[in-house]
C-alpha positions as CSV (number, residue, x, y, z in Angstrom):
1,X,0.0,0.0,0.0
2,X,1.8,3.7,-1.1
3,X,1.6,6.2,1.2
4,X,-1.5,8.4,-0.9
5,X,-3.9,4.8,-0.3
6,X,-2.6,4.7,3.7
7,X,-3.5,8.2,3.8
8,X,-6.7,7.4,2.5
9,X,-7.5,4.5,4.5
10,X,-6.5,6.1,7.6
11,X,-8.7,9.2,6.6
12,X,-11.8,6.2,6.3
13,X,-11.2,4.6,9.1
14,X,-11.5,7.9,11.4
15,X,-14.8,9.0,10.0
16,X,-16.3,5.4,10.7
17,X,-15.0,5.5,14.2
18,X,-16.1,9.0,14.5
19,X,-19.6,8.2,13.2
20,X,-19.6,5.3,15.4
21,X,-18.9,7.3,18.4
22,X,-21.4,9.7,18.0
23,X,-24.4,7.4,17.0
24,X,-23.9,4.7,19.2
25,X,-25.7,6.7,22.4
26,X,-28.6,7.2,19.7
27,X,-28.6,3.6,18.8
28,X,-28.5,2.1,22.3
29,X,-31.5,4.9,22.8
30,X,-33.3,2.9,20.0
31,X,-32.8,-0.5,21.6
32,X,-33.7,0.6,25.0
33,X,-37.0,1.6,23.2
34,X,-36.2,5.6,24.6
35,X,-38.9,8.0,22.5
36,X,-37.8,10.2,20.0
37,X,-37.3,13.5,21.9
38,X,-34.9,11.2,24.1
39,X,-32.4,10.1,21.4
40,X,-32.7,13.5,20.4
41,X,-31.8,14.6,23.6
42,X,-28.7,12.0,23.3
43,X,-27.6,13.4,20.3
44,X,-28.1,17.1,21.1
45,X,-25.3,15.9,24.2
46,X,-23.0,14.2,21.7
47,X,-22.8,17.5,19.3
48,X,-22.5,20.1,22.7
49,X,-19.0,17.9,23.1
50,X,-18.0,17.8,19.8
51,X,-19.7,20.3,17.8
52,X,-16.2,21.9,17.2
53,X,-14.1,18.9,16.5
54,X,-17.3,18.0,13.8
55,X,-16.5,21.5,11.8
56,X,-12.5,20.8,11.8
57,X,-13.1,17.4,10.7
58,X,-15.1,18.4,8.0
59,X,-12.4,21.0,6.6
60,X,-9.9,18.3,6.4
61,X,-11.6,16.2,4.7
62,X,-12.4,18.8,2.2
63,X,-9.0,19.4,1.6
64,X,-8.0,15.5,1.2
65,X,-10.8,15.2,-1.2
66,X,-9.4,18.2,-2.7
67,X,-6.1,16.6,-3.2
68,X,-7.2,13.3,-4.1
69,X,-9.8,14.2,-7.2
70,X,-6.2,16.4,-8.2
71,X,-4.7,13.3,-7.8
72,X,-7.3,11.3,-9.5
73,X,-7.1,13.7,-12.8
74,X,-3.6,13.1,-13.2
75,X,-4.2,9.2,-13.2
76,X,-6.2,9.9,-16.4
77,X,-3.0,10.8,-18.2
78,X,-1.8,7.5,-18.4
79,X,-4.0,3.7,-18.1
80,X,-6.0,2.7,-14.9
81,X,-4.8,-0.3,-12.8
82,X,-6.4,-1.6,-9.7
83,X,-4.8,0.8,-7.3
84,X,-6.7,4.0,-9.3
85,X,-10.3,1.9,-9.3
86,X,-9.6,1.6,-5.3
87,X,-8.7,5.4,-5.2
88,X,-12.2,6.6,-6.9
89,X,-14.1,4.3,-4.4
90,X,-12.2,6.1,-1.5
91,X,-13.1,9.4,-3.3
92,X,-17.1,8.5,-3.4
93,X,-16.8,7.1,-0.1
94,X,-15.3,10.6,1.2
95,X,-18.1,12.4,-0.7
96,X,-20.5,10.4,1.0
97,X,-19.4,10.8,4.6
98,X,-19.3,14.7,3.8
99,X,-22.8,14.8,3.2
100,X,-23.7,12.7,6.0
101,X,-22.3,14.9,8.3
102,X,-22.8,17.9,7.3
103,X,-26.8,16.7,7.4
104,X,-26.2,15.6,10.7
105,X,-25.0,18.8,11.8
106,X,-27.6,21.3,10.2
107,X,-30.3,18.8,11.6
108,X,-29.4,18.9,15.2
109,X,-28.8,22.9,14.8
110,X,-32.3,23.4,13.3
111,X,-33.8,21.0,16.5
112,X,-32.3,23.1,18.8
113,X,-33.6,26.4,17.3
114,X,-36.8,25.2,17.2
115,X,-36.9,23.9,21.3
116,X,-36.5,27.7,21.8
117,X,-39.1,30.2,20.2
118,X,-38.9,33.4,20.6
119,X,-41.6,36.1,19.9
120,X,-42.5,39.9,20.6
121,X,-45.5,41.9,19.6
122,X,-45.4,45.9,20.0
123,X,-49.1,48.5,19.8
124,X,-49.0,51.5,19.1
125,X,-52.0,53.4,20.2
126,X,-54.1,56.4,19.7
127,X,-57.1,58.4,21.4
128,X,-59.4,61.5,21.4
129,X,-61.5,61.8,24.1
130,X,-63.7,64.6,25.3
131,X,-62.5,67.0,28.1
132,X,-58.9,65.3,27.0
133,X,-56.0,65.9,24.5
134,X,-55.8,63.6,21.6
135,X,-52.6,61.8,22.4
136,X,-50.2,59.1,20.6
137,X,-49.2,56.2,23.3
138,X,-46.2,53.8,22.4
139,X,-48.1,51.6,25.2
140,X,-45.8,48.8,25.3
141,X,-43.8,45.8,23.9
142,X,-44.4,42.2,25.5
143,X,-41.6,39.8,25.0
144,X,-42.3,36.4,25.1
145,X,-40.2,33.0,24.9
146,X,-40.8,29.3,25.0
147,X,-38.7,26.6,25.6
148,X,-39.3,23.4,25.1
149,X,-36.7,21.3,27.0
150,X,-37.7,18.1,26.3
151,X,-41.4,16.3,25.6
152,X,-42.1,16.7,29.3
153,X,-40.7,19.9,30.2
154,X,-41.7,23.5,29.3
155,X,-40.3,27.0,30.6
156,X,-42.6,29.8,29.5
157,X,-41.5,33.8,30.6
158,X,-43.5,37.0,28.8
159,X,-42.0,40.4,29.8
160,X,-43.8,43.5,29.6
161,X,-41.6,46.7,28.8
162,X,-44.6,49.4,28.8
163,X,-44.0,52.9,28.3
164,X,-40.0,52.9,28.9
165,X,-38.5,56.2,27.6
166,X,-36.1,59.1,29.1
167,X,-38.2,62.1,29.2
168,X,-36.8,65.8,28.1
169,X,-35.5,66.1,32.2
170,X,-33.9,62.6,31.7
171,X,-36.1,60.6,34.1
172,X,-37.3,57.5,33.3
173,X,-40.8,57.0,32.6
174,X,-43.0,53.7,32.4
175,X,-41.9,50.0,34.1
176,X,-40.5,47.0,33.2
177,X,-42.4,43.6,34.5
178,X,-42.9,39.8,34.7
179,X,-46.4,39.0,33.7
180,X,-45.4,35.3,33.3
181,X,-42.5,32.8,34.1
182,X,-42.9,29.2,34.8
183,X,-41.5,26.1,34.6
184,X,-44.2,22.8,33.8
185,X,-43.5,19.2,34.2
186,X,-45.9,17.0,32.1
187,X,-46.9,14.1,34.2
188,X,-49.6,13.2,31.8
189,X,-52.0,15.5,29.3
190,X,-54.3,15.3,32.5
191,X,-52.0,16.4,34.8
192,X,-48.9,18.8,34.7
193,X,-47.7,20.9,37.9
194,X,-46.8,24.3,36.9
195,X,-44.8,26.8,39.4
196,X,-43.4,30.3,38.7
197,X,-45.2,33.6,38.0
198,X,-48.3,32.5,36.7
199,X,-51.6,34.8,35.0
200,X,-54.1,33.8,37.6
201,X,-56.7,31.8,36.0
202,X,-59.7,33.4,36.4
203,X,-62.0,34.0,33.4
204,X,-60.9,33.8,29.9
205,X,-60.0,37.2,29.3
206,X,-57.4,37.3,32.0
207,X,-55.8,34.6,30.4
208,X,-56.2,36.2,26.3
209,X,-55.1,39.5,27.2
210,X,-52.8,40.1,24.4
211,X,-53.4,42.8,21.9
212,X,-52.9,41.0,18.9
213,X,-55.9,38.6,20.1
214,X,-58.3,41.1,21.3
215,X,-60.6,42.8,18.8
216,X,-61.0,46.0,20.1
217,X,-58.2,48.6,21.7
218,X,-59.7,48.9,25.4
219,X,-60.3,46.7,27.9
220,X,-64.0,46.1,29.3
221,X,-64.1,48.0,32.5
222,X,-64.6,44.9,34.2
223,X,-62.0,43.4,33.4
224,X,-59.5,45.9,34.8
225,X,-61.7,47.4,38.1
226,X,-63.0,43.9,39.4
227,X,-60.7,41.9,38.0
228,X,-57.3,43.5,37.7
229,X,-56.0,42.2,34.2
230,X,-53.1,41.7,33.8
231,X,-53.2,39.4,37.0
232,X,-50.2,37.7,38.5
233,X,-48.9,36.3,41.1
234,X,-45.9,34.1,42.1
235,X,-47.4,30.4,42.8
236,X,-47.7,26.9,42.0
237,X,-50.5,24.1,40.7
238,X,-51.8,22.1,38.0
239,X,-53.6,22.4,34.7
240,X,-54.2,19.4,32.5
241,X,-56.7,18.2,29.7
242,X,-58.9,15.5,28.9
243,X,-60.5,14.7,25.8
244,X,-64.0,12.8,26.1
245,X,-65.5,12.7,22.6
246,X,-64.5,8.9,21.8
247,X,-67.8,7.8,24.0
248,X,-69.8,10.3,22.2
249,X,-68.7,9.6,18.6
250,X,-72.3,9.6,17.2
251,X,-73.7,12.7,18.6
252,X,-73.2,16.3,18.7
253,X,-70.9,16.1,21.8
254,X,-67.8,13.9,19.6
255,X,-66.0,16.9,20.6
256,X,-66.7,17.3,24.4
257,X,-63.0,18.1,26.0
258,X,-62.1,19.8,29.3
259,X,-59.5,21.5,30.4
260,X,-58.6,23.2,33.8
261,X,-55.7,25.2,36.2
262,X,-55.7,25.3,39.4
263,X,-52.7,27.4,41.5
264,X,-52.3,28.5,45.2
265,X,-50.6,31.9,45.4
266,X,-50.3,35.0,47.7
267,X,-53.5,36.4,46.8
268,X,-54.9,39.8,46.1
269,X,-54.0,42.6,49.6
270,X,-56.6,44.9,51.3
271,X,-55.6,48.2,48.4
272,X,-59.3,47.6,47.3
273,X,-61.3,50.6,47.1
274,X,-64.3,51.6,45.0
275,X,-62.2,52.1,42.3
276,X,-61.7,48.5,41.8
277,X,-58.7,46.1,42.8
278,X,-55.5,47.0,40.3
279,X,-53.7,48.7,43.6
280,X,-54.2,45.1,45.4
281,X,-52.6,42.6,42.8
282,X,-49.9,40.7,45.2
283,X,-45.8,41.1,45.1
284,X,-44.1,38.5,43.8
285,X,-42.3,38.3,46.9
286,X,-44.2,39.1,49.6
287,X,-47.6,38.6,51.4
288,X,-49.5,40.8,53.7
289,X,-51.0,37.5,55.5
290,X,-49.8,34.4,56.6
291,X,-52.7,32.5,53.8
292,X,-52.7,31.4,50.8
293,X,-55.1,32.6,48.4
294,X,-56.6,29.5,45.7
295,X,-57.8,29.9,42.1
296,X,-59.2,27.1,39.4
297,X,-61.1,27.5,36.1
298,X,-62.7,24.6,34.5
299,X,-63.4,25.2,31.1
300,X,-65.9,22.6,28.9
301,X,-65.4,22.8,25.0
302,X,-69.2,21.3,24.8
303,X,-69.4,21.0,21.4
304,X,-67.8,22.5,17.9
305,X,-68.3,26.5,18.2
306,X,-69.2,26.0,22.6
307,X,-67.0,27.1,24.9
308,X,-68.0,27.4,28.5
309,X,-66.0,27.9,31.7
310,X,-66.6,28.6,35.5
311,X,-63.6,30.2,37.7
312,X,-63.5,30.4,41.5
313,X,-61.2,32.4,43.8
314,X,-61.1,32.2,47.5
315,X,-58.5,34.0,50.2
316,X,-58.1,36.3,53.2
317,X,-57.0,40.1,51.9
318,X,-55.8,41.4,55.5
319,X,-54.0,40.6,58.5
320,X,-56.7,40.4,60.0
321,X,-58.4,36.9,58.7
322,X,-60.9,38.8,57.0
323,X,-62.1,37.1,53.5
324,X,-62.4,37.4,50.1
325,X,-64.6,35.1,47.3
326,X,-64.6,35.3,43.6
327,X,-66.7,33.9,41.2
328,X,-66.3,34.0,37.3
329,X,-68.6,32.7,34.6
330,X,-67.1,33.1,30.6
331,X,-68.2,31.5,27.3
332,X,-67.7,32.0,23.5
333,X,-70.0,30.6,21.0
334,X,-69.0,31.2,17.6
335,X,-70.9,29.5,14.2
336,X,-69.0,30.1,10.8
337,X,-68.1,34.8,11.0
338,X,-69.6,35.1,13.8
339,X,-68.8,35.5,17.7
340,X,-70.5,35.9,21.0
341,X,-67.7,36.1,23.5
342,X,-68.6,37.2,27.2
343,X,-67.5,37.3,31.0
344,X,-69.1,38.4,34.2
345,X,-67.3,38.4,37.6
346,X,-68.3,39.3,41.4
347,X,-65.9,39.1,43.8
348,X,-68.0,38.9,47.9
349,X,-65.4,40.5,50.7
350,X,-66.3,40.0,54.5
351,X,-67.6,43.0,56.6
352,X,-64.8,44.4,58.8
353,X,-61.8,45.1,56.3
354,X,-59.9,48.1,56.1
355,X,-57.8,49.5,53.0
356,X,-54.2,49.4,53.0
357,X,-52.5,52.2,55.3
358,X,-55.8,53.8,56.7
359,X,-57.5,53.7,59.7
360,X,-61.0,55.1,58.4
361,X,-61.3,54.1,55.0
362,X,-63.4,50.6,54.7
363,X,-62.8,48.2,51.6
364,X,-66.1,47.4,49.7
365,X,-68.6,45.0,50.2
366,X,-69.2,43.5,46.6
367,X,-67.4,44.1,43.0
368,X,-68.5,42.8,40.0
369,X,-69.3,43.5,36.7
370,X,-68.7,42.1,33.0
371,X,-69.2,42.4,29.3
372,X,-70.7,40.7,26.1
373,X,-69.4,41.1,22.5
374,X,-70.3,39.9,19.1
375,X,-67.9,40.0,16.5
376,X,-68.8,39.4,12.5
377,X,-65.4,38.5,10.3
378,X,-66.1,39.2,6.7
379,X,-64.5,40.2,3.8
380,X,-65.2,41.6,0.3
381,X,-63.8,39.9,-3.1
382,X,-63.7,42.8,-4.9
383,X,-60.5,44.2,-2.3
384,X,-58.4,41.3,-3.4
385,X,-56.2,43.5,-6.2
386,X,-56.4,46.5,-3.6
387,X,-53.5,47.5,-1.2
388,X,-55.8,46.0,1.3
389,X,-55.8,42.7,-0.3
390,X,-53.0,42.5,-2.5
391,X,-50.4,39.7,-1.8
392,X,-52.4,38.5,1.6
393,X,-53.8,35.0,1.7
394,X,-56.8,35.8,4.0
395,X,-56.8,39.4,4.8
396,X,-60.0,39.8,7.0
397,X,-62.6,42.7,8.2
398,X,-64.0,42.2,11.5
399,X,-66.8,44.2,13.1
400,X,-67.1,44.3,16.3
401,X,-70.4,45.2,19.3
402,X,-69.5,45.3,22.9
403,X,-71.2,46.3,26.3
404,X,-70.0,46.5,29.6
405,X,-70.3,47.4,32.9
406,X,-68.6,47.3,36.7
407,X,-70.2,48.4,39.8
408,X,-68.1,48.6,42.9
409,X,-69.6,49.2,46.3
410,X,-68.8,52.5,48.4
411,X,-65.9,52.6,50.4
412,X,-67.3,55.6,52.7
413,X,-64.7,58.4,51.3
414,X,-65.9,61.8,49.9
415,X,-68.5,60.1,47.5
416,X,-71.8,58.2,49.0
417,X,-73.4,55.2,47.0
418,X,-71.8,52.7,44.3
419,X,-69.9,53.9,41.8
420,X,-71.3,52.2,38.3
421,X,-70.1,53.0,34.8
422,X,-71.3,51.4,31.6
423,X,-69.7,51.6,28.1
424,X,-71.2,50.8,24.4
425,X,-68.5,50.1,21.7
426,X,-68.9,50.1,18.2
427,X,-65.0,48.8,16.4
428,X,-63.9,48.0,13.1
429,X,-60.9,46.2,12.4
430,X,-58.6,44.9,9.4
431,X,-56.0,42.1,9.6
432,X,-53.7,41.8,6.4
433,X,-52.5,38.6,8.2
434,X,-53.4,36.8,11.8
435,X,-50.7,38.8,13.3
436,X,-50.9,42.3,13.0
437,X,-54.3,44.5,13.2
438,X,-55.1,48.0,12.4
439,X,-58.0,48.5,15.1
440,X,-60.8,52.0,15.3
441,X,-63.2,51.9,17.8
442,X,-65.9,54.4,19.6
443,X,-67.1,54.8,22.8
444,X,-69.9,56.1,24.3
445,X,-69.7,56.1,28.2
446,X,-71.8,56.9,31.2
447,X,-71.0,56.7,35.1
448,X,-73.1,57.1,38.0
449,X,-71.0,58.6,41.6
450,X,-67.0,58.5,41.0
451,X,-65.5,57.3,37.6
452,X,-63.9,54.2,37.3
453,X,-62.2,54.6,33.8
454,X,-63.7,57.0,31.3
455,X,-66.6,59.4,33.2
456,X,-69.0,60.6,31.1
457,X,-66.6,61.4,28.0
458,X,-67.1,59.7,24.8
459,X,-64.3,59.2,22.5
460,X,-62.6,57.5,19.8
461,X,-59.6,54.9,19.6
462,X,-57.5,53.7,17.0
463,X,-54.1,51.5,17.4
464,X,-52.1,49.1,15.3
465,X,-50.2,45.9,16.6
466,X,-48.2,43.8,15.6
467,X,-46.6,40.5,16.7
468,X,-43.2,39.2,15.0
């Protein structure tokens, strides 16, 4: 053998080994019967140790095959003998393990990319109300990723950056904040413990906050005076899923599912006043009680186009022992365009309860409040060679009906009796695709005693979003 076909068979004889070595945790995965995220898992472990030796390995072999095709075009000069047939199998066989690894390599890569997904969606918003200056809001930009560790384990963290700027005096304006981070260990679909900063599930809306979701700009006033959405707090539970339709295969319930979360947490604090509950969400790290609070939602997918949940919250909101109860009811039906989505909540507090840092000022008795909305989706053929429908797949029109009201007890200050405000919207909105919305909407408001959000003043609301 010259010293070219040693070469050569030294070359082949590393890349089997090397092969060998790194498939051979994948292939005693395979007879172990291990699932497929598993050997996965193997292999990711294998590249993390030898991701770099993989890309010098590949070089030189480039540069042998390099030298031995030169090689092989100088054979052609003169006849072909055994040796030269040997030499081009060595060259296909060096071509070959190239591609193999390089495959390898830009498969693994792309798996681990996709365990980690990363997304952001930013709204830009603007309003004109009465008795107020029109004004531009760069409200925020919500940051959200999700990692997939394995088949059984998921991290989840969405981070709010709302109105962060340096003002013409240089301060800082606006907050950065957690609204979720948790870690969930899949025991089974049913059940799956979840613990971190979770949304706290109670009602659907608290849960589908996001703008690129929502139809119109504003929130119901329900949904931010008795239950203060966004709602967090640092805890721990289960949610899990069960899917029932097999035993109902020929009737209309072949789709019956439920699903459900259930967490124990800190619990809302005695800053409730007549103007709702946002001033009593709970710190992540702290508690003004030694009890937990509890929350659970049970949501029943009836049927196709049925959706109906029930949500439940009990805790003590002082250091004194004095209580709290919450009750949530929220459904969606929806048939072909259209969409009746709604949500009503009352939260019961015991007698005797004093706000946070008085002395005089008494929490209120009862909160609730809620809101129904039908939403039409349509869209009209003759757009499709407009800028509105040029170059979309499914650009979509969506009008959109809402009323709501909250009505929060008196907390004896300066005003006397409950303070109640109602609100009638009338929205239009366009998506070009599923992820970014160009919302208008108009409201016409109307508020008994102290205001809770708007007053009296009507006014209009336009904003984009986007989500990337």
């Amino acid at each position: 053998m010259n010293t070219t076909q040693y070469s050569i068979a030294t070359w082949i004889g590393g890349i089997c080994l090397f092969i060998t070595l790194s498939y051979a945790p994948v292939l005693a995965a395979t007879d172990r019967s291990l699932s497929v995220d598993q050997r996965l898992q193997n292999l990711e472990e294998q590249l993390k140790r030898a991701k770099h030796h993989y890309k010098t390995e590949l070089e030189a072999l480039r540069k042998e095959l390099k030298s031995l095709k030169n090689h092989e075009n100088n054979t052609e000069k003169f006849p072909q003998d055994s040796s030269d047939t040997v030499l081009s199998e060595k060259v296909e066989e060096l071509e070959s393990s190239i591609e193999i690894l390089s495959t390898d390599l830009e498969s693994v890569t792309q798996t681990l990319q996709d365990r980690v997904k990363l997304n952001l969606y930013a709204t830009l918003e603007f309003e004109a109300f009465q008795h107020s200056k029109p004004v531009f809001d760069a409200r925020n930009i919500e940051l959200f990723a999700d990692v997939t560790l394995n088949d059984r384990l998921r991290a989840f963290a969405e981070i709010e950056f709302e109105r962060t700027a340096k003002t013409s005096s240089g301060t800082r304006q606006g907050e950065v904040e957690v609204e979720q981070g948790w870690l969930e260990f899949m025991i089974n679909e049913y059940v799956k413990p979840r613990a971190g900063v979770i949304l706290v599930p109670f009602g659907r809306f608290n849960l589908e906050h996001f703008d690129p979701v929502r139809d119109l700009t504003d929130r119901p006033i329900a949904m931010r005076r008795v239950i203060p959405v966004t709602w967090a707090e640092a805890g721990a539970g289960f949610t899990g899923s069960a899917f029932f339709g097999n035993a109902f295969m020929d009737t209309i319930f072949k789709n019956l599912s439920v699903e459900y979360q259930f967490f124990v947490m800190n619990g809302l604090t005695n800053a409730i006043s007549d103007k709702g509950t946002r001033s009593a969400r709970g710190a992540f790290g702290s508690d003004n009680n030694a009890n937990k609070a509890f929350a659970g939602r049970i949501q029943t997918n009836l049927m196709e186009g049925v959706e109906v949940a029930g949500s439940g919250y009990m805790g003590t909101y002082d250091s004194n022992g004095h209580s709290i109860y919450g009750w949530n009811t929220d459904w969606k039906l929806y048939y072909g365009p259209v969409e009746f989505i709604g949500e009503y909540a009352w939260f019961d507090l015991e007698q005797g309860g004093l706000q946070s840092g008085s002395t005089t000022l008494m929490v209120p008795h009862h909160l609730h409040g809620g809101y129904i909305q039908a939403n039409y989706h349509f869209w009209f053929d003759a757009l499709n060679d407009s800028f509105l429908g040029r170059g979309f797949p499914s650009p979509t029109f969506t009008g959109v009906v809402r009323y709501g009201h909250a009505r929060i007890n008196d907390d004896n200050d300066t005003g006397t009796g409950a303070n109640r405000e109602k609100r009638l919207t009338l929205g239009l909105n366009y998506r070009p695709v599923e992820n970014v919305v160009f919302k208008m909407e108009y409201q016409f408001n109307s508020t008994t005693n102290e205001s809770l959000e708007r007053g009296d003043n009507n006014g209009f609301i336009t904003s984009v979003t986007g989500a990337f």
